[in-house]
NUSE-95110 format. One record per atom (N, C-alpha, C, O): x, y, z. Coordinates in steps of 0.1 Angstrom, whole numbers, plus 5000, padded with zeros to 4 digits. Layout:
BEGIN
XYZ;...
//
This chain:
BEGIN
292253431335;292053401320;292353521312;292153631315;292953491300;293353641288;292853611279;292653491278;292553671270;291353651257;291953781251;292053891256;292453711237;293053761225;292453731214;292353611211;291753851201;291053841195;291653881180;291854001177;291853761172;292553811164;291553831149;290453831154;291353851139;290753891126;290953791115;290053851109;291153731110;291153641100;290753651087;291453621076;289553691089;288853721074;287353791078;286953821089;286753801068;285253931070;284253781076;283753681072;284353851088;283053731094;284153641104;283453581113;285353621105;285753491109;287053571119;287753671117;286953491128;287553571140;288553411149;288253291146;289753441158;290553381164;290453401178;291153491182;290053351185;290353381201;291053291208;290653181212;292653361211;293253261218;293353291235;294053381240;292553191242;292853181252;294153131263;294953041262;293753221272;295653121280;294853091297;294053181301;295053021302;294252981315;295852971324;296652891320;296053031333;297053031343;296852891350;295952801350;298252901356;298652741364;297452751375;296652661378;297552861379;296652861394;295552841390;294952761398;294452891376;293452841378;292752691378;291652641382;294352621371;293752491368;294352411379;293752301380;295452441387;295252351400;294152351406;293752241409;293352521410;292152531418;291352461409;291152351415;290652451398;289652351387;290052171397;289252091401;291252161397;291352011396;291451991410;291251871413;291652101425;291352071436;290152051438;289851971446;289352141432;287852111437;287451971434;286751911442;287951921422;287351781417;288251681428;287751571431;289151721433;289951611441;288751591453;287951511456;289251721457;288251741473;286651651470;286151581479;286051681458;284551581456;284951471455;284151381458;286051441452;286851231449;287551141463;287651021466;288051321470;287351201482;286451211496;286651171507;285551261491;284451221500;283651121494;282651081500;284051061479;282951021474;283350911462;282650881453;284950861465;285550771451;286050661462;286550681474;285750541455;285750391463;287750331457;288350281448;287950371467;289250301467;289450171472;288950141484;290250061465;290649951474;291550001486;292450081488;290749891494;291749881510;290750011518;290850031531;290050081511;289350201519;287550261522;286850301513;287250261531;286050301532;285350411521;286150511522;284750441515;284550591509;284550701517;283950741527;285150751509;285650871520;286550911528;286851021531;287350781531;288250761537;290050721538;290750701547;290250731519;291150731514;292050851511;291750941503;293250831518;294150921514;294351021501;294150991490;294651161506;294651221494;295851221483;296051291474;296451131487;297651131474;297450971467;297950931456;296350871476;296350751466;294750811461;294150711456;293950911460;292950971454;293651031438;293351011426;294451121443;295051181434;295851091422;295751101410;296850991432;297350901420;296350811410;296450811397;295250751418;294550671411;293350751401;292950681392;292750891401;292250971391;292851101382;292151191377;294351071382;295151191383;294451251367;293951361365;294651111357;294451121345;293051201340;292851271330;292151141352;290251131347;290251291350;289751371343;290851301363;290651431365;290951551357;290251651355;292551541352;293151601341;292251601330;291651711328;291851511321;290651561315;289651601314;289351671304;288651571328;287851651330;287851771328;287251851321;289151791339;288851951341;289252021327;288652121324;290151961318;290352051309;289052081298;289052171290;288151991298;287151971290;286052091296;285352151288;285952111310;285152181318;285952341313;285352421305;286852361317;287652491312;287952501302;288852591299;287452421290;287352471275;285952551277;285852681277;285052451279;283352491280;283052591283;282052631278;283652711294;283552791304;284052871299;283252971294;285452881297;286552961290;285653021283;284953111287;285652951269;284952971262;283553061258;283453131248;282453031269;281353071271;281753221275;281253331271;282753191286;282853351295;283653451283;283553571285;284353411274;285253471266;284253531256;284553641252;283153461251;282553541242;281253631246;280753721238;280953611258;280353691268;281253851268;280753961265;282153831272;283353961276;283854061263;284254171264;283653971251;284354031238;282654081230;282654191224;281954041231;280654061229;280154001216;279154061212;280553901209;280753791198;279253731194;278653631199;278853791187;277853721184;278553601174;279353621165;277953451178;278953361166;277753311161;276653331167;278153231149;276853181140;277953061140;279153061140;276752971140;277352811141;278052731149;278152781161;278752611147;279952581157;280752591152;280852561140;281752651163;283352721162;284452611160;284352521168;285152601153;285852521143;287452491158;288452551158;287052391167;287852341170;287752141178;286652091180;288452091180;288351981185;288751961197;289951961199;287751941208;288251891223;289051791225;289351761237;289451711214;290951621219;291851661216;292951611219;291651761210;293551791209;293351901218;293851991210;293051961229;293352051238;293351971251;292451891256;294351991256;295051861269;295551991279;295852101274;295551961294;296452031299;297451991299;297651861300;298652071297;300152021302;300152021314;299352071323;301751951315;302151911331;302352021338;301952041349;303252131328;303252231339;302552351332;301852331322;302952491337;302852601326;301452611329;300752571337;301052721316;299552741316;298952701307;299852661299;297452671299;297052601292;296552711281;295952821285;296852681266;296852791260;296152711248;296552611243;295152791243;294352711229;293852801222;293752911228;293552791208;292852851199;291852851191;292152781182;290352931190;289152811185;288953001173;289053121176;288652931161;288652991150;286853011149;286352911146;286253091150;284653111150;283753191136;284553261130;282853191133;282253271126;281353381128;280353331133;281253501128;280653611138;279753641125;279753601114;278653751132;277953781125;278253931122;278354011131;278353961107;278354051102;278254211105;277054241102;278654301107;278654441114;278654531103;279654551097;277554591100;277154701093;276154791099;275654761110;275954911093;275455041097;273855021090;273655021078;273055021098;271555081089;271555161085;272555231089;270455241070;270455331065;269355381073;268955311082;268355551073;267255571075;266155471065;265755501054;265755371072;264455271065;263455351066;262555281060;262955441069;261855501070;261355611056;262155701052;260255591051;260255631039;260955591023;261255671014;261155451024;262155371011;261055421000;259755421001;261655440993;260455510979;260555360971;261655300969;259555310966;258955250958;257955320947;257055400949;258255250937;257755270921;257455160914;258355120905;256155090916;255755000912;254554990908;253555010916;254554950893;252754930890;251754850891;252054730889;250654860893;249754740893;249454660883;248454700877;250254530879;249654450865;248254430864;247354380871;248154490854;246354490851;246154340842;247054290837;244754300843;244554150838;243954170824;242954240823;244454100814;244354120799;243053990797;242753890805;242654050782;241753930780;242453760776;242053650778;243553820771;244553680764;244653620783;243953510785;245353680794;245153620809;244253580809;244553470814;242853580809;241453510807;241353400798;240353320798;242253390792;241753290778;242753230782;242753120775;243753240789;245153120795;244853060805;245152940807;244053140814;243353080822;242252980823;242052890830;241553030813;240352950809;241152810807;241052700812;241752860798;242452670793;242952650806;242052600814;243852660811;243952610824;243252530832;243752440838;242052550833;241152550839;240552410832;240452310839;240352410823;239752310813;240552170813;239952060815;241852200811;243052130809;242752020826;242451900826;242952110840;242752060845;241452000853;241551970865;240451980845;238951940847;238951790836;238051710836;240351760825;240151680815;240351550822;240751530834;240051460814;239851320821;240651210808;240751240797;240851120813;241951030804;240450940798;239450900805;240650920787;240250840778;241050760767;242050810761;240450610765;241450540756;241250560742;240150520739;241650610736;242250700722;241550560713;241450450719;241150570699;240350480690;241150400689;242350430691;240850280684;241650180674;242150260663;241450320656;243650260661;244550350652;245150370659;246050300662;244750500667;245550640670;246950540675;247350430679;247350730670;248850670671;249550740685;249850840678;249850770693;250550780707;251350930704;252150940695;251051030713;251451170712;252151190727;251851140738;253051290723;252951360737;252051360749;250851390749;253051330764;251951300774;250751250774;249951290783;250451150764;249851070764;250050950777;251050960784;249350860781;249550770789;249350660785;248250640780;250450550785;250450380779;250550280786;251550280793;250050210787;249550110795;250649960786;249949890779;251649950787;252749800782;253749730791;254249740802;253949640782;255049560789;256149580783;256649550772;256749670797;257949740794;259249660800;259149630812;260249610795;261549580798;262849640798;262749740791;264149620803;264649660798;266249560801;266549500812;266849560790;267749430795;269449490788;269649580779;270449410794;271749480795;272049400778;271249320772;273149440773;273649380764;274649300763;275449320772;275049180754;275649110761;277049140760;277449210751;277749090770;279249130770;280449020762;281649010765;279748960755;280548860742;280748910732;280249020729;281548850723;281548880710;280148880695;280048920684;279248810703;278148770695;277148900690;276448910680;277448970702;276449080698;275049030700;274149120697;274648910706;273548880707;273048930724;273648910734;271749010722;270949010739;271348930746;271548820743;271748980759;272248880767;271248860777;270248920774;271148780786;269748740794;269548820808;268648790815;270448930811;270548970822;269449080820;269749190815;268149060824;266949140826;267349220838;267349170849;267649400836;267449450845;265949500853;265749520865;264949510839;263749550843;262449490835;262549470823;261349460842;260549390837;259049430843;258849410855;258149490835;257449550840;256249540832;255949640826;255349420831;254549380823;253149530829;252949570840;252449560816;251549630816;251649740824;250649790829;252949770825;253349930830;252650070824;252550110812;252250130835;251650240831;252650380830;252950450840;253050400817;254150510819;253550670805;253150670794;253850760812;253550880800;254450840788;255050730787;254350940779;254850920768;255551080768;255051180763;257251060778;257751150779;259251100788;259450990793;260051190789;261251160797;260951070809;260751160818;260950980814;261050930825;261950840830;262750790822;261750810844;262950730851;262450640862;261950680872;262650490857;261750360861;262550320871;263750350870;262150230882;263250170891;264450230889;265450170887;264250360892;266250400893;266650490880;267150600879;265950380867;266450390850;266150510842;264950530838;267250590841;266650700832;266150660818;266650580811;265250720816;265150700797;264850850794;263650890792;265450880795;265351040786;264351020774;263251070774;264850940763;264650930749;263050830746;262750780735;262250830759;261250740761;260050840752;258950780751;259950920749;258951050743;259050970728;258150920721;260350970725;260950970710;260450790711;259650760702;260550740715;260850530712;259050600711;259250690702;258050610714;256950550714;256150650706;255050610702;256650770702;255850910696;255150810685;256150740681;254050770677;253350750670;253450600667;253750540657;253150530683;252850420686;251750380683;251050470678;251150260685;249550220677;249350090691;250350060696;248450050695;248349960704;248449810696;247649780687;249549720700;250049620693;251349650689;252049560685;251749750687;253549770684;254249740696;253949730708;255249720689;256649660699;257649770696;258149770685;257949860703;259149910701;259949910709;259649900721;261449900704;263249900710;263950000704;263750050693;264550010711;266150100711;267350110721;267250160732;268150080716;269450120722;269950200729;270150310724;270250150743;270550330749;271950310757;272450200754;272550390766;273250390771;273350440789;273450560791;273150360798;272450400809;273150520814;274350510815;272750610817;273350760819;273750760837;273150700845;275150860839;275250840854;274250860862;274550820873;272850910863;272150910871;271250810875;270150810881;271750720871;270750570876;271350580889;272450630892;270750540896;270350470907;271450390908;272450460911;271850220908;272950180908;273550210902;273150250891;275350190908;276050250901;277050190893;277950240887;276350040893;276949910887;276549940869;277149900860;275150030870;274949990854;275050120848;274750140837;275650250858;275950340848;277250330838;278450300839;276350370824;277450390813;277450220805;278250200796;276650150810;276249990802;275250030791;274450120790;275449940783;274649920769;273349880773;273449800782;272549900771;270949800769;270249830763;270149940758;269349730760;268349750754;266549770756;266149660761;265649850755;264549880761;263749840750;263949820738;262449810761;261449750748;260149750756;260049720768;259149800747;257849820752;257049750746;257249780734;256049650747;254949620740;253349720741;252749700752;252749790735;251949900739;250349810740;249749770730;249949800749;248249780751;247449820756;246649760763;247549970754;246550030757;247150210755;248250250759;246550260750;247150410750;245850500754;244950490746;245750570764;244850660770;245550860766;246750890767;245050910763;245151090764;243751160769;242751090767;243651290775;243451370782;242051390769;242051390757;241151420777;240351430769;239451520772;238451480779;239351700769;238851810779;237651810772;237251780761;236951870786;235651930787;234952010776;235652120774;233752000768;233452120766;232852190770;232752190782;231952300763;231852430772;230652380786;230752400798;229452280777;228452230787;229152180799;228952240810;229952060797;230551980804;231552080811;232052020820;231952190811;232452270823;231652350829;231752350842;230752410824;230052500831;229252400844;229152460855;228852270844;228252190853;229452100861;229052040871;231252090857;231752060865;231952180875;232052160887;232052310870;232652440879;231452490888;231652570898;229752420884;228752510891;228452620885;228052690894;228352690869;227852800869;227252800857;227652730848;226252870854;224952900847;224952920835;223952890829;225952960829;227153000815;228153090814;228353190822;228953050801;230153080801;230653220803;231753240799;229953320807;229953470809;230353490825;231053570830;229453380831;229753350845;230753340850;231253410858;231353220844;232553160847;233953260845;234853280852;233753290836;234753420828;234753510840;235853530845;233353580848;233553660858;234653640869;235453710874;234253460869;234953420882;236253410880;237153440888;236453370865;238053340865;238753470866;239853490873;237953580859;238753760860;238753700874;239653620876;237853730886;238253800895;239453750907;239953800916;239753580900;240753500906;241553580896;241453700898;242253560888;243853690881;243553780889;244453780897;242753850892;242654020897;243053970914;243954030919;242553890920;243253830935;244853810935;245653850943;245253730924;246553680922;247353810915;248553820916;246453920908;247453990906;248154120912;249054190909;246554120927;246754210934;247854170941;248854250942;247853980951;248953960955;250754010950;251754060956;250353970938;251753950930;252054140927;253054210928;251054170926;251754330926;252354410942;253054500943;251454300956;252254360967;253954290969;254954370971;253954140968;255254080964;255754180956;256754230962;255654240943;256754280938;256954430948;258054490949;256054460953;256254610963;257354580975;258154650979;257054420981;257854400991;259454350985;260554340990;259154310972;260554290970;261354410959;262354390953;260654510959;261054680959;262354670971;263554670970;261454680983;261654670996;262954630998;263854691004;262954510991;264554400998;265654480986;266754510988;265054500979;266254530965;266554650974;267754660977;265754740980;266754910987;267354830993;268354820988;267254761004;268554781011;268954711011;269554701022;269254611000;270354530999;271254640989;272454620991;271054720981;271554800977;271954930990;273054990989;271654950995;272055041003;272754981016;273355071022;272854891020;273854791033;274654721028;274054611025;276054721024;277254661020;277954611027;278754681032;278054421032;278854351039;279354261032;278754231022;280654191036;281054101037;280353951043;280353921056;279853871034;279653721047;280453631050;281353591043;280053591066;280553431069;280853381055;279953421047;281853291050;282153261037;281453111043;280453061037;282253021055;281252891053;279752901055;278952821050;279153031067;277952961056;277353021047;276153021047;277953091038;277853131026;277653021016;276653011008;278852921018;279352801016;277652691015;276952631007;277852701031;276952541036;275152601029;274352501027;274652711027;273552781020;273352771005;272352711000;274452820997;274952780984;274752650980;274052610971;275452560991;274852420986;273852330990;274052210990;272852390995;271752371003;270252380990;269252300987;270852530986;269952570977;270452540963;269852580953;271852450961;271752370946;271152290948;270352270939;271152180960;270552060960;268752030959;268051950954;268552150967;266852180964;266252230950;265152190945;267352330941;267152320928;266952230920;265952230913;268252120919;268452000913;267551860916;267251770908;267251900927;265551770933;264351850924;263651790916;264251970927;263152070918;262952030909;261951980906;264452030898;264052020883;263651850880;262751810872;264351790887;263951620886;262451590888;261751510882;262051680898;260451670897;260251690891;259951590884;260151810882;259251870876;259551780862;258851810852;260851660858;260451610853;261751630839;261551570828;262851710840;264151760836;264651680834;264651580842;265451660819;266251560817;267651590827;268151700830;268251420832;268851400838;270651490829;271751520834;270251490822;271751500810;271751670806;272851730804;270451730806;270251870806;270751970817;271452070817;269951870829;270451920843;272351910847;272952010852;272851810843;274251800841;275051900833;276151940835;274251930821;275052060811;275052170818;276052230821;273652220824;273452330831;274052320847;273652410855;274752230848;275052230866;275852330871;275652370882;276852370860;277852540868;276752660866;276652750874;275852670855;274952770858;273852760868;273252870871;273552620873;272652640883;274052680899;274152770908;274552610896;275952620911;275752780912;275252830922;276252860900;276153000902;275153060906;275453130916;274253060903;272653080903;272353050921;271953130929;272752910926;272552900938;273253000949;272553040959;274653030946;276053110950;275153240952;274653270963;275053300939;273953460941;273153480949;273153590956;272053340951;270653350958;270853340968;269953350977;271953300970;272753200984;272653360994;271853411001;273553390991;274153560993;273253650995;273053711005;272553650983;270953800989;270353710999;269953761010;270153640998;269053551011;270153611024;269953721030;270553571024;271753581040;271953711040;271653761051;272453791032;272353981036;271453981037;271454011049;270053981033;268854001034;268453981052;268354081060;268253821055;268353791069;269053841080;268753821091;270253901074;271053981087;270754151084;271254231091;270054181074;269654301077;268154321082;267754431086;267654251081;266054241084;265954181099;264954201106;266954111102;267054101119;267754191124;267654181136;268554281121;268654411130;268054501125;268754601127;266954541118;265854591119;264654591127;264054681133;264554371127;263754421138;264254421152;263554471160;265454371154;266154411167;265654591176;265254631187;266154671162;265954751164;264254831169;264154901179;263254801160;262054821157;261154721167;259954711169;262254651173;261154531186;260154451179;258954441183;260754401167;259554361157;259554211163;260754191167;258954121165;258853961174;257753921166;256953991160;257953791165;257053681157;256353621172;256953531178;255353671175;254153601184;254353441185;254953371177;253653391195;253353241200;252253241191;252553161182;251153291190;249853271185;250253281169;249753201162;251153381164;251853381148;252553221143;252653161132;252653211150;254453071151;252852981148;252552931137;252052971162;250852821159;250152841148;249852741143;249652971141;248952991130;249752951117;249352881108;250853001117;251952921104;251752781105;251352721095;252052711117;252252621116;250852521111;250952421104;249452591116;248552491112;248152531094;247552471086;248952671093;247852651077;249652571072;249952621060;250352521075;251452451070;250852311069;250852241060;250352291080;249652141082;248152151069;248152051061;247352231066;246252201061;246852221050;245952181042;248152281042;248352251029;248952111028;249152071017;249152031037;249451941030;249151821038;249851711038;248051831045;246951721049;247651691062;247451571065;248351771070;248751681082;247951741092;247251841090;248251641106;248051721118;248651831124;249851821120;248451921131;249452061131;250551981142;251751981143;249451931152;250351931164;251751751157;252651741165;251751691149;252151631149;253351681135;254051601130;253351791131;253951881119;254851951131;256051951129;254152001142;255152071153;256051981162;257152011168;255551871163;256051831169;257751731160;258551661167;257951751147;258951691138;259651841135;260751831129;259351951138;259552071135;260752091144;261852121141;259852051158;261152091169;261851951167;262951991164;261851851167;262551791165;263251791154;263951691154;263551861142;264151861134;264751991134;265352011123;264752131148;265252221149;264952331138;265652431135;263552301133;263452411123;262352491128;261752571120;262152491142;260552581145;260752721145;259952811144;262552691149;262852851155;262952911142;262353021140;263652841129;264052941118;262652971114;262453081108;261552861116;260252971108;259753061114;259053141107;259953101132;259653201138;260253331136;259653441138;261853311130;262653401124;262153441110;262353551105;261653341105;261353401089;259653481091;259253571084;258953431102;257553501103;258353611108;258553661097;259053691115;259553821123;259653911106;259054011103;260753841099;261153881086;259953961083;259654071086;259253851076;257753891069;257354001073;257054091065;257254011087;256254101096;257154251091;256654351085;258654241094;259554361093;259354421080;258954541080;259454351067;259454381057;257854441054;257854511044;256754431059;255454451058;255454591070;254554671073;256354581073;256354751085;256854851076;256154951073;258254821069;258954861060;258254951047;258555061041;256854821044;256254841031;255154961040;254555061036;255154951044;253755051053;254255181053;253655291049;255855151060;256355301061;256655401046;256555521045;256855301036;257755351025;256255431017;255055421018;257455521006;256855621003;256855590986;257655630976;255655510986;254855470973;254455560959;253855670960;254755520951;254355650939;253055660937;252255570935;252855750938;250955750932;250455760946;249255810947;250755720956;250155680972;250355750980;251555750984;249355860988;250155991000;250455881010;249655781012;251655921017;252555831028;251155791038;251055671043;250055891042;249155841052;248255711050;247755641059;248055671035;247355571029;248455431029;248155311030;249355471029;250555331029;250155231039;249855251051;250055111033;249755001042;250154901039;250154871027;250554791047;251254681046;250854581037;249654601035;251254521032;250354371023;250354301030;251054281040;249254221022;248254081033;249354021035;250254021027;249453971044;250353831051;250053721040;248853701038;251053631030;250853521027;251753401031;252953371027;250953341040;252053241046;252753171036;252253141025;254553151040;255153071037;255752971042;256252961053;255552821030;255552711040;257552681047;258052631057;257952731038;259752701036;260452811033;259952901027;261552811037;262252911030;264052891038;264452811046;264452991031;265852991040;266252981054;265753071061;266952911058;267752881074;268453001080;269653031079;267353071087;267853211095;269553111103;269853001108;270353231100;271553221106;271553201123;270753271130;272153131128;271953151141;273453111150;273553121162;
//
């Protein structure tokens, strides 16, 4: 076998193989010699059939076999010998490589390698970072916070008129317009939803965007009818009624808003004695959260050196297949959280970019932080890997063993064992580095905070 390695681009490499006549007669004798001690010919015992009506009758099966077998091998043994680390699968198709009749068999499979740069000395990374101290205005944001979510829905007086995130309780419709000259409603009800409970804000019903649902009901009264004219936006759901006329219409019977605690009524939902109390507790949660948030910004000190100091080129597809991994998680993000459908569309090349960037530091990041710990023998533990996994399950009410068990089946156990290694490296990193204000012997890692998700270590 000859193995030729050719360059293509930063990350992407050519190896063309050539397999001699001789090796692939020997591949296809061995298969003969097993065909007949052991392939049922008419007119013959097994076993016992001539070796040229063996040969004639599997000449084909065999010819593919073997070449399918001496891709697999080739292949394997070729990147073994060149020393190839590849990320992903290598960009070729096993039907179009055939043995010929004569000659030697010669193919080319185009791969993506992983990245080759030099470490810097990581030992001693200077960091200069302050500790955010907690203000009394953070006390009084929090407090509301707090309050806000302790408030309870109540139905607003006879009057009131319908505010922001408010919640309304009507019978909501919404129906197409007609496609005649009359201009009159036509009968094709797309949605009908008697005594629907919807906020009083952007939302999207069976499929139906209504962006402009805040505005139709803002200073509604219980017993109003309101309509308006919209135009169904491409993000509906079917794709029959994007860009159709209709018309929406709510009858309101009932309007409820948020109705918060006061000071009595918190101090006995929270458990504490008075409001001096509570204030203690709330400081000392900011001062937890801001101790965290001041080691995060120390560890991502950390990432910013040496992504500034390690300069590569990436694999471009999965630069590519990452980029659009992490628009699509953006773009579900913002829809939760509740984004107009039409906003998200203006902004879609700034988020595309925005994904492209993050795309990029995440993946230099991951290929420098795994030959770190390559280097440093840094390993994510069996006992590490089951502890992620169960406080993964208790944030979100599952069983662990049945969270692990969709894990490996969905091939993602290994990348969070790669992203716990990360963690651990970058927290060696922080230990070692040489902190302002901090003599190097006091340096110490920050607490571990489990993450439930994150980027797909390259592999």
């Amino acid at each position: 076998m000859d193995v030729k390695v050719e360059d293509l681009a930063a990350c992407k490499k050519r190896l063309s193989i050539t397999i001699s006549r001789e090796e692939i007669e020997a591949k296809m004798n061995e298969r003969f010699i097993e065909l007949e001690r052991e392939a049922q010919v008419p007119g013959f015992r097994p076993g016992r059939a001539p070796r040229r009506l063996v040969e004639k009758r599997f000449h084909d099966a065999v010819k593919d076999e073997t070449g399918a077998k001496l891709l697999s091998d080739s292949f394997a043994k070729a990147i073994e010998e060149q020393k190839l680390e590849v990320i992903g699968e290598p960009d070729v198709d096993p039907e179009k490589i055939k043995i010929p009749d004569d000659g030697p068999l010669t193919f080319s499979i185009d791969l993506e390698v992983r990245p080759a740069f030099d470490l810097p000395d990581y030992i001693g990374i200077p960091i200069n970072v302050e500790p955010l101290a907690v203000t009394e205005a953070d006390e009084a944001r929090a407090l509301d916070r707090l309050r806000e979510s302790h408030g309870r829905l109540q139905e607003v007086p006879a009057g009131a008129e319908a505010r922001a995130n408010d919640i309304v309780t009507g019978d909501l419709a919404v129906q197409l317009a007609a496609s005649d000259s009359t201009g009159r409603a036509g009968d094709q009800l797309i949605l009908d939803r008697p005594n629907a409970r919807v906020p009083v804000a952007p939302i999207a019903v069976e499929g139906i965007p209504l962006e402009k649902f805040a505005e139709l009901l803002a200073g509604a009264r219980v017993g109003d009818t309101r309509s308006a004219k919209i135009t169904i936006g491409p993000a509906a759901e079917k794709e029959d009624l994007r860009g159709k006329e209709a018309e929406v219409r709510i009858k309101v019977n009932k309007i409820e808003r948020v109705a918060l605690p006061d000071d009595a009524q918190l101090l006995e939902m929270t458990d504490h004695k008075d409001m001096d109390a509570l204030k203690r507790t709330v400081r000392r949660e900011l001062e937890g959260r801001s101790d965290q948030a001041f080691h995060e910004r120390q560890e991502r000190a950390v990432e910013d050196w040496l992504l500034e100091q390690v300069k590569f080129d990436l694999p471009e597809e999965l630069a590519k297949r990452h980029a659009n991994s992490l628009l699509q998680r953006t773009v579900t993000g913002l829809q939760y959280r509740g984004a107009a459908v039409d906003e998200i569309e203006k902004r879609l090349e700034e988020i595309r970019g925005a994904s492209t960037e993050r795309a990029a530091r995440e993946l230099r990041l991951l290929f420098i932080l795994d030959a770190i710990g390559k280097k440093e023998k840094i390993e994510a533990t069996d006992e590490e890997l089951d502890a992620r996994v169960r406080f993964m399950a208790a944030q979100h009410g599952r069983r662990d063993d049945r969270l692990r068990e969709e894990m490996e089946a969905q091939g993602t156990l290994d990348n969070l064992r790669g992203q716990i290694r990360d963690d651990k490296v970058v927290r060696f990193l922080l230990a070692k580095a040489k902190i302002a204000g901090q003599p190097p012997a006091e340096a110490a890692p920050a607490p571990e905070t489990p993450k439930a998700d994150g980027p797909v270590e390259p592999t």
